[in-house]
C-alpha positions as CSV (number, residue, x, y, z in Angstrom):
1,X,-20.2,11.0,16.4
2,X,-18.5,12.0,13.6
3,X,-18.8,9.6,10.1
4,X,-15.9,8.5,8.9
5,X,-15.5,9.2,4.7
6,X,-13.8,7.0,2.1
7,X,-12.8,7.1,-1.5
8,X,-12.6,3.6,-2.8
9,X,-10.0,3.1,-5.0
10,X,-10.4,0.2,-7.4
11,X,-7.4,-1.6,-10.0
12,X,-6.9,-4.2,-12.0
13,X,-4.0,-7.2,-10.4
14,X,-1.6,-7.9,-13.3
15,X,-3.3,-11.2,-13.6
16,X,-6.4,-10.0,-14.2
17,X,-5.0,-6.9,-16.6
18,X,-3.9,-10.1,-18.8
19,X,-7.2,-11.2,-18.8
20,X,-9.3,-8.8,-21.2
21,X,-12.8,-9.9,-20.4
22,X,-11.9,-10.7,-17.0
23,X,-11.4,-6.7,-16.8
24,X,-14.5,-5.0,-16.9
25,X,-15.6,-8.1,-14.1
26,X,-12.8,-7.8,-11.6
27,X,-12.9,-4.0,-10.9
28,X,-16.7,-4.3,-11.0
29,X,-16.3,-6.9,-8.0
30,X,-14.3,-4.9,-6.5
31,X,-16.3,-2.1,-6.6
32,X,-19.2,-3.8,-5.2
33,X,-17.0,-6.0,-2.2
34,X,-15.4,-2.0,-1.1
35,X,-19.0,-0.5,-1.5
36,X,-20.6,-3.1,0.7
37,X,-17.6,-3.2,2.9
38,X,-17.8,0.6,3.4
39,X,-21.4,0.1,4.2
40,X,-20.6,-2.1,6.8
41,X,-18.3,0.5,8.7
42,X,-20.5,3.4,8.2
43,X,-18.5,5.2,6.0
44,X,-19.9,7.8,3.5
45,X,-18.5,6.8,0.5
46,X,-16.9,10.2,-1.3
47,X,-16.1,8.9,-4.4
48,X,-15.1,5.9,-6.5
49,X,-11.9,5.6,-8.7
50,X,-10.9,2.6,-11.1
51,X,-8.3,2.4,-13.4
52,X,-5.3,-0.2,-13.7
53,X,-2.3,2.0,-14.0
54,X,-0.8,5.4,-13.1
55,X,-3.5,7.1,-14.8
56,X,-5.9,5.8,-12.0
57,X,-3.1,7.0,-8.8
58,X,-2.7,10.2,-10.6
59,X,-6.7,10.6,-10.4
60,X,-7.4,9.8,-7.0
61,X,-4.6,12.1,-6.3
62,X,-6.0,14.9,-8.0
63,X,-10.1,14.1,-7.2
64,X,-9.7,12.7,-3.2
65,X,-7.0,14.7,-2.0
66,X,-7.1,17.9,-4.4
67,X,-3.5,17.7,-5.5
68,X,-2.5,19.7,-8.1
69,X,-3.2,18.8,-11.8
70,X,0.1,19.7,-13.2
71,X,2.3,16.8,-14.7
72,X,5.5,17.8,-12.5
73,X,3.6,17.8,-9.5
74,X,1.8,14.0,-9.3
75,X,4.8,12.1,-9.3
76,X,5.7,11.7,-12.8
77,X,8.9,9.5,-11.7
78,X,6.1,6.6,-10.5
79,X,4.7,6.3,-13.9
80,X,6.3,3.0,-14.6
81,X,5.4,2.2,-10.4
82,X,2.2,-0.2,-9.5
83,X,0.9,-1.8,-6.0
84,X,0.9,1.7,-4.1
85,X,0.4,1.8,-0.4
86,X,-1.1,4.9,0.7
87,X,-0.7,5.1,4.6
88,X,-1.8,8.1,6.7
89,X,-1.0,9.2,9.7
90,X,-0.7,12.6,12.0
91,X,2.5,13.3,10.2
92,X,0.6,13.2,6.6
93,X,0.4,10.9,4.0
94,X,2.9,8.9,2.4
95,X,3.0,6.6,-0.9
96,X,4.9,3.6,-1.0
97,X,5.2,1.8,-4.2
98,X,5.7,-1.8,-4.9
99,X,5.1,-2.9,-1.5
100,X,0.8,-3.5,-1.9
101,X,1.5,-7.1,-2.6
102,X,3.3,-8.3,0.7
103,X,0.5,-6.1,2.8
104,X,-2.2,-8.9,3.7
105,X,-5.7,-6.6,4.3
106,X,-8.9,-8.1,3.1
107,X,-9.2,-4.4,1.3
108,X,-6.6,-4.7,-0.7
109,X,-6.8,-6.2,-4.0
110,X,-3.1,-6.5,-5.3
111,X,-1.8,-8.5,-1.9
112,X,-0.2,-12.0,-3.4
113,X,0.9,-14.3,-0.7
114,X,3.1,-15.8,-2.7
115,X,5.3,-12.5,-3.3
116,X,4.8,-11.9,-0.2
117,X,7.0,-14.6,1.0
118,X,9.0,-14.2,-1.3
119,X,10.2,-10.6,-1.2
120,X,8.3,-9.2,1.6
121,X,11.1,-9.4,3.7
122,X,12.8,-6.7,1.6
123,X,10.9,-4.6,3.5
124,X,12.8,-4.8,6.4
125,X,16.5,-4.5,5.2
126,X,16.5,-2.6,1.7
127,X,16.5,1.4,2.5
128,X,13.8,3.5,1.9
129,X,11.7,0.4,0.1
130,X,9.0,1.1,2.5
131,X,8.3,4.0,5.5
132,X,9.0,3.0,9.0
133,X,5.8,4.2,10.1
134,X,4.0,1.8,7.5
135,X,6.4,-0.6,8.5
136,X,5.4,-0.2,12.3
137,X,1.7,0.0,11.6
138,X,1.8,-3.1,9.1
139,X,3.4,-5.4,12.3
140,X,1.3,-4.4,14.8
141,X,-2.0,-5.1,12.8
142,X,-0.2,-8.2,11.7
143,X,-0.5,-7.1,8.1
144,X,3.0,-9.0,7.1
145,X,2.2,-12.4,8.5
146,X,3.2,-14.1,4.9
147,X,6.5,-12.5,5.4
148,X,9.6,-14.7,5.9
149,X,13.3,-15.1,5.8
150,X,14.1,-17.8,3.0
151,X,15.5,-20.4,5.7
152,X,13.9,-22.6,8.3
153,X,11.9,-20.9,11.0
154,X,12.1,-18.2,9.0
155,X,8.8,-16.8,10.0
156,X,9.6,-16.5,13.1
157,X,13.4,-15.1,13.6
158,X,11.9,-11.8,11.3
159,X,8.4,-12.2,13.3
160,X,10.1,-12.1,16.7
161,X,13.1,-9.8,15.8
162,X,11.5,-7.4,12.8
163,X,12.3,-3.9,15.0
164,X,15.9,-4.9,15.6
165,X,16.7,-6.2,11.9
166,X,15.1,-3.0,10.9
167,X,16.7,-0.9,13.2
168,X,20.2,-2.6,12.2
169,X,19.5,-2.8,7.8
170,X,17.6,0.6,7.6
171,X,20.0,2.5,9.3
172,X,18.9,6.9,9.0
173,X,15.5,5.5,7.1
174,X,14.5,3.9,10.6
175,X,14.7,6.8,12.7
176,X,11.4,8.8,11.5
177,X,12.7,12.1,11.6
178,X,14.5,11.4,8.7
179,X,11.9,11.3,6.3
180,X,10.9,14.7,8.2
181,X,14.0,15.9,6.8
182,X,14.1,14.6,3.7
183,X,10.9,16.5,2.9
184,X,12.4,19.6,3.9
């Protein structure tokens, strides 16, 4: 059987980035809940990278998947970005920024149930906010459960009718061959 390999990827939450001896502690507790959680799936661990801003992304980018070092190549226009998504698939990888918040995973350090009721939603209605096939795998592993519509039963109507609002607010970033497209 062939073992599955992971690069752990620790940051700081904004919360925590505002607490200055908190830092050092929260990425270290991260560190150590990701290593011991990798343990427990029998993955080899490749590497481990920590940092609370772009500076961290751009690293992993270059170290785990052997991107390019060059400063117009590692997405200079997400500098400013935070909460990245990194979601791969058979088609390849794709990077969705802002979204890590709403995505409930116990592996995931910036999720915030609050936002995620709050804006998650977005997701399914403002274009190219976050990749259909992220979208897709997020409801089926019921990653989005915090997400509601801002009215009663909420929860539910989005819950029960997600791939048809998406379908009618996304429009050309539903189908997925758009994005194939686009990266031609």
């Amino acid at each position: 059987m062939k073992k599955e390999i992971a690069a752990i990827y620790c940051r700081l939450s904004v919360e925590d980035a505002e607490k200055r001896a908190a830092e050092r502690e929260s990425i270290r507790n991260q560190r150590a809940l990701l290593l011991g959680y990798a343990k427990k799936q029998g993955w080899a661990v490749y590497d481990i990278y920590a940092d609370e801003d772009y500076s961290g992304l751009r690293r992993f980018c270059v170290d785990a998947l052997e991107w390019a070092d060059e400063d117009d190549s590692l997405m200079p226009e997400l500098a400013d970005e935070e909460n990245f998504v990194f979601f791969a698939n058979p088609k390849g990888i794709l990077l969705a920024p802002n979204i890590g918040a709403c995505l409930r995973d116990e592996r995931n350090s910036t999720y915030n149930p609050g936002i995620a009721e709050q804006e998650g939603a977005e997701l399914f209605y403002v274009p190219g906010l976050c990749p259909i096939d992220l979208l897709h795998y997020a409801m089926q592993h019921d990653l989005l459960s915090e997400v509601t519509f801002p009215f009663e039963d909420g929860r539910r109507v989005l819950h029960e009718n997600w791939d048809f609002i998406a379908r009618r607010y996304l429009g050309k970033y539903y189908n997925e061959d758009f994005y194939e497209e686009e990266r031609k």
